[in-house]
C-alpha positions in Angstrom: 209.6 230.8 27.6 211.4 228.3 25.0 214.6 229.5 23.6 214.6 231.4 20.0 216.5 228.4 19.0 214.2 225.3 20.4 211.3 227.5 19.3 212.4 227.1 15.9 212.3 223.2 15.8 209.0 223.9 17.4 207.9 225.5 14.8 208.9 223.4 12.2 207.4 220.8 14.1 204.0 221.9 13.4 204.5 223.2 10.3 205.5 219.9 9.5 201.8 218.0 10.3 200.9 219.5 6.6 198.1 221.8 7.2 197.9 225.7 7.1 198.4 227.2 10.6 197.4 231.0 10.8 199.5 232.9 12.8 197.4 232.9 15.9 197.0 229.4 16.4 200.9 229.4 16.0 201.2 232.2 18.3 199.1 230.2 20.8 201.3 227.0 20.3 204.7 228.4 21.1 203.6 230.9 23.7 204.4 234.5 21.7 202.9 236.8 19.8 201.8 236.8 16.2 204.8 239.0 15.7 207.1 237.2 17.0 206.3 234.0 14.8 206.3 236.6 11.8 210.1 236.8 12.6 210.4 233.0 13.3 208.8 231.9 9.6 211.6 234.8 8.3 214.1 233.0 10.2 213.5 230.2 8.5 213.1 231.2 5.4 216.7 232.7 5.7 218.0 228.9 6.9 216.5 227.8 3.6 213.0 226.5 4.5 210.5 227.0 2.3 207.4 228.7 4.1 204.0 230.0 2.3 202.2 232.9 3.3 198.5 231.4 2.6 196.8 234.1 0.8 193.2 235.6 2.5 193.7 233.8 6.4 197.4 235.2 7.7 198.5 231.8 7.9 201.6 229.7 6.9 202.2 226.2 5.3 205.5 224.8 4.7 206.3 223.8 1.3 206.5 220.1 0.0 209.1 218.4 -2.5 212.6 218.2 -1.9 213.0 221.1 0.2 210.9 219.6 3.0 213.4 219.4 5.9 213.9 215.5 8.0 210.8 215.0 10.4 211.6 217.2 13.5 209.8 216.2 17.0 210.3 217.7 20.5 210.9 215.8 23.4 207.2 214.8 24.3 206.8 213.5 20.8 209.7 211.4 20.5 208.4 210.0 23.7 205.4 209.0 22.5 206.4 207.7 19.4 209.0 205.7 21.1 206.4 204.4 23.6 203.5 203.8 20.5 206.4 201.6 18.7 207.5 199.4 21.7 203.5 198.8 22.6 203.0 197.7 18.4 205.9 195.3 18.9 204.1 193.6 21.6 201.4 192.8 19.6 197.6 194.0 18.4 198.0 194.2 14.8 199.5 190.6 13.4 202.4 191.1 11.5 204.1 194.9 12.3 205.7 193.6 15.5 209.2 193.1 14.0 209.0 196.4 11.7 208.2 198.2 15.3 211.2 196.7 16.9 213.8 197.9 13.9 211.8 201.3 13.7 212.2 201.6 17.6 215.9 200.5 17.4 217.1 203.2 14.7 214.9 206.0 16.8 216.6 205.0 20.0 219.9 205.5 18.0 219.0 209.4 17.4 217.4 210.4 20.9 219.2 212.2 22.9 220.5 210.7 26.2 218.1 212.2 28.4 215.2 210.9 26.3 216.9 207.9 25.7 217.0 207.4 29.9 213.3 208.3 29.8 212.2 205.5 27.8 213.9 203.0 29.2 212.7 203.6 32.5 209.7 203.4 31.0 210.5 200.1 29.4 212.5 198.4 32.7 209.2 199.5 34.6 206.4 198.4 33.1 205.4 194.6 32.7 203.6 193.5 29.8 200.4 191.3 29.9 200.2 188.4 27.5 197.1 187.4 25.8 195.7 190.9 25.2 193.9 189.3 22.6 193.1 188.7 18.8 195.5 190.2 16.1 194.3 192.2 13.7 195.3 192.3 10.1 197.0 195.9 9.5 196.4 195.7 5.3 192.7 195.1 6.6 192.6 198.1 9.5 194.3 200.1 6.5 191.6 199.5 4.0 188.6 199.7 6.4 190.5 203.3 7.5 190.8 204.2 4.0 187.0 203.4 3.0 186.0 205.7 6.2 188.0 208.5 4.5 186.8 207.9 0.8 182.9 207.4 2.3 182.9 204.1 0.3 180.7 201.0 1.1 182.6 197.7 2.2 181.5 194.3 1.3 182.7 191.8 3.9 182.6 188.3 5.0 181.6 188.2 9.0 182.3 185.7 11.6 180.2 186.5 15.0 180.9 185.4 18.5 179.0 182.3 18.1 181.0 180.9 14.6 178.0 181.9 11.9 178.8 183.4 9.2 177.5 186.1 7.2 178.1 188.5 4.0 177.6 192.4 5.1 177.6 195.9 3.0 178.1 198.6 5.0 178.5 202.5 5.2 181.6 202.5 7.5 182.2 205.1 9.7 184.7 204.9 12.6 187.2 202.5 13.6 187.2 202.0 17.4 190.5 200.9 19.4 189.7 199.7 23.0 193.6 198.4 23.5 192.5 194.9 23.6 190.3 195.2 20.4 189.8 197.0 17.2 185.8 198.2 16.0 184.1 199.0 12.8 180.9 201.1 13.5 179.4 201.1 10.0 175.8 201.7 8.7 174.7 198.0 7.7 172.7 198.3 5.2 171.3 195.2 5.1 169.9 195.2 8.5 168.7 198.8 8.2 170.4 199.7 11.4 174.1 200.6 12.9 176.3 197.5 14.1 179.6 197.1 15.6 182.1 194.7 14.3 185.3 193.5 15.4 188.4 194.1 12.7 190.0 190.7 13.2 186.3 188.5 12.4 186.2 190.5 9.0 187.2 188.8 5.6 187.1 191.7 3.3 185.9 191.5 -0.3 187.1 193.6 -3.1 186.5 195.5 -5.0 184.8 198.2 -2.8 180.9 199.0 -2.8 179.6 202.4 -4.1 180.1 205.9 -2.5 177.4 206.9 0.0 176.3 210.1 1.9 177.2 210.2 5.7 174.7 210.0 7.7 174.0 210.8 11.5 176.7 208.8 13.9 174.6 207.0 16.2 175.9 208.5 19.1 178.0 211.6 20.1 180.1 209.1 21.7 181.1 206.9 19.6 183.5 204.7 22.2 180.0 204.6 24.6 178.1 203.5 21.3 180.8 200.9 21.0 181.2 199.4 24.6 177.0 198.9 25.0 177.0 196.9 21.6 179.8 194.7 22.4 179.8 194.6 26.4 175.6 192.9 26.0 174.6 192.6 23.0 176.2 189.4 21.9 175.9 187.6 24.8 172.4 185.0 25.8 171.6 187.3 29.2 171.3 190.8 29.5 172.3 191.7 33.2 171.4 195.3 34.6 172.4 195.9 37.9 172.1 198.7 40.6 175.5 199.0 42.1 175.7 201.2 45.6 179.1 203.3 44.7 179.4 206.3 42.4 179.6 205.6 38.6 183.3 207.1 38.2 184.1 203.8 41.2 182.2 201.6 39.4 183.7 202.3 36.1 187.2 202.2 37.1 186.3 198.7 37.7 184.7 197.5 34.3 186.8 197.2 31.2 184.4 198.9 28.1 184.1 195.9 26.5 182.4 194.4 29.4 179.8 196.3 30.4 178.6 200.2 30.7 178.1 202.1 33.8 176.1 204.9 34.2 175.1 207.4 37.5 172.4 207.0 38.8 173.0 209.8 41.9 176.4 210.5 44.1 176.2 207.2 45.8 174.9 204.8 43.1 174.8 203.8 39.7 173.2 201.3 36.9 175.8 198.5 35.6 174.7 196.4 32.3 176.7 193.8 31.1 176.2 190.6 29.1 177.3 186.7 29.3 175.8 183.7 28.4 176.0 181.9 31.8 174.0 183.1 34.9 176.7 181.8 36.9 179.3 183.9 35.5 177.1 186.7 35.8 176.2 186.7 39.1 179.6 185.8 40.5 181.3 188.6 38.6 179.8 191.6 39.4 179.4 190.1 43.3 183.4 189.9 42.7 183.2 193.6 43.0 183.5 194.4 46.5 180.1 196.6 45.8 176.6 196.5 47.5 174.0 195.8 44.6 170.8 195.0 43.2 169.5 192.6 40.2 167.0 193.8 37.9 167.0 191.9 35.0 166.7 189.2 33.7 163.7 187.9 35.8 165.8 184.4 35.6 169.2 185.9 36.9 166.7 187.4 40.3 165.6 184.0 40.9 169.5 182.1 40.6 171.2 184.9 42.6 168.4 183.9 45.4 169.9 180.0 44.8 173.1 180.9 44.8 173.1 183.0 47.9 171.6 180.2 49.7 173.8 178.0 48.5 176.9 179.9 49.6 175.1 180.6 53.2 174.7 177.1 53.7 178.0 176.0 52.9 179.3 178.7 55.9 179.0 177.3 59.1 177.3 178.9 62.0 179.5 180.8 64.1 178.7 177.9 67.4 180.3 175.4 65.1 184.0 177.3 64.7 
């Protein structure tokens, strides 16, 4: 059990993500009864916080204005946030990499030394890959975010994977963060349907399109929704394989942005994936190490059968080694 003390900046903590809490879910959060954070919010109130009682529910909210205390976070927090700002000064979104380093440096400052330790064993241990790919425009993930929120239709100029260009309006509904990427799944209205687009091919266009009604997501899953539109769609061929190892192996294999995976019994599952060379098809997913089948397309059957021969003929027999 925390100590009354760290349970306070505990508390704080939460109260600090600016909702109403009731007193269970607090309760739940720190690990005591109801009671006890009844004593806790009087605590604090005694140290000068100000903490509502939100009339009708039980529940607390701490008070904004000037008497909001500095941002309080426990040790996993600081952690993470230390952690998020040395991966956003690597790179992803153009143009908050330097901001990242000076917010990183002035947190370092304030963390205690055993936290401090922790992160930079973190830091001296991991090796970061260049290349990841494409920045992306913050003031443009801000304003797509921002249209999500306010249910308000985006006009946008589009660049897809082949250099065309088009004008959308959409209904946007999610952005989509792969760690390599960033998504917009939107309504497009245009095309009557739901698309995926990648963040750093949009040119947005101002002002804003009207408000719109939500409608259905097209998927409970909205990062499964995203990797089968952008791991096949695109692409000239539509490969779907059977692989001979359990989805959860197979997965661990494929990044979502390459292709989707899913079970088809303990000991095998369906791979799709998309490229626009056969070549590059074929030779990828026989780079897995994995038993498998070709379904589709007819095409790719027949040049895996030319390609195998191919590679058995340039093996010699084993009399000739």
């Amino acid at each position: 059990m925390m100590k009354p003390s760290a349970r306070l900046l505990k508390l704080l903590s939460l109260l600090q993500v600016h909702r109403r809490w009731s007193g269970t879910e607090l309760a739940e959060r720190l690990g005591v009864t109801p009671r006890t954070v009844r004593r806790d919010v009087e605590r604090l109130r005694e140290l000068g916080y100000t903490v509502h009682a939100v009339a009708g529910s039980a529940g607390y909210r701490l008070g904004a204005g000037s008497d909001l205390p500095p941002l309080l976070l426990d040790d996993e927090e600081a952690v993470a946030v230390a952690v998020g700002l040395r991966t956003a000064a690597g790179g992803g979104v153009a143009g908050i990499e330097e901001s990242s380093v000076r917010a990183l440096a002035k947190l370092e400052q304030v963390l205690p030394s055993r936290l401090r330790h922790r992160v930079r064993t973190l830091r001296s241990m991991t090796v970061p890959m260049a290349g990841g790919g494409p920045a992306v425009d913050p003031d443009t993930l801000a304003a797509i975010a921002a249209a999500c929120r306010d249910r308000e239709s985006l006009r946008f100029g589009y660049r897809s994977h082949d250099g065309g260009e088009s004008v959308r309006l959409v209904e946007p509904y999610r952005l989509v963060a792969t760690g390599r990427r960033w998504y917009l799944v939107a309504y497009d209205t245009g095309r009557a349907d739901w698309r995926t687009f990648r963040a750093d091919r949009i040119a947005l266009r101002t002002p804003n399109g009207p408000r719109f009604t939500p409608r259905e997501p097209p998927h409970a899953d909205l990062a499964e929704f995203t990797s089968r539109g952008v791991s096949s769609a695109p692409y000239r061929y539509r490969g779907r394989f059977t692989v001979h190892a359990p989805a959860a192996a197979v997965a661990g294999r494929i990044p979502p942005t390459v292709g989707t995976v899913e079970p088809a019994g303990p000991e095998a599952s369906v791979l799709t994936c998309g490229s626009d060379s056969l070549d590059e098809l074929a030779l990828w997913v026989g780079l897995l190490g994995m038993r498998f089948e070709v379904h589709e397309p007819p095409e790719l059957v027949a040049h895996v059968r030319a390609l195998a021969a191919r590679l058995a003929q340039a093996a010699p027999p084993d009399s000739e080694r």
